[in-house]
C-alpha angles and dihedrals in degrees: 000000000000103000127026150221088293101058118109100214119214136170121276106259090250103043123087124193111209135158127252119211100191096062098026099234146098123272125213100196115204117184091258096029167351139287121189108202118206139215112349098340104103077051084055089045101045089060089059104096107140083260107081131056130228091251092051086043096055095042084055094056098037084054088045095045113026117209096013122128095258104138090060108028095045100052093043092053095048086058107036072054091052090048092059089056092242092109125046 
């Protein structure tokens, strides 16, 4: 894991994440493309604001969804995320 339980995730300056009605999902737009983003990750996402930690982020989902893997599954997206350069 590259970051840990202390940063605070945001979007990459040149990266949006809007909701498509037509298809029903979550977009992550990059400046040459489109990422659709499946089950609750645009939720996940869309909590990333540069102002919560992951903790904070992950004891807001786990509270939202009880009995999830939330613990695991959260932490290692955000950073497979910030791997690909779309989170900082």
């Amino acid at each position: 894991m590259t970051a840990g339980r202390r940063w605070r995730p945001a979007l990459a300056p040149a990266l949006v994440l809007r909701h498509d009605r037509v298809r029903g999902a979550d977009l992550l737009v990059l400046p040459e493309r489109v990422v659709v983003l499946e089950g609750q990750a645009g939720r996940i996402v869309g909590l990333c604001d540069g102002t919560r930690t992951v903790g904070r982020i992950v004891a807001e989902l786990t509270e939202r969804y009880p009995g999830a893997p939330v613990a695991t599954e959260v932490p290692a997206f955000l950073d497979r995320l910030h791997q690909e350069g779309w989170l900082r």
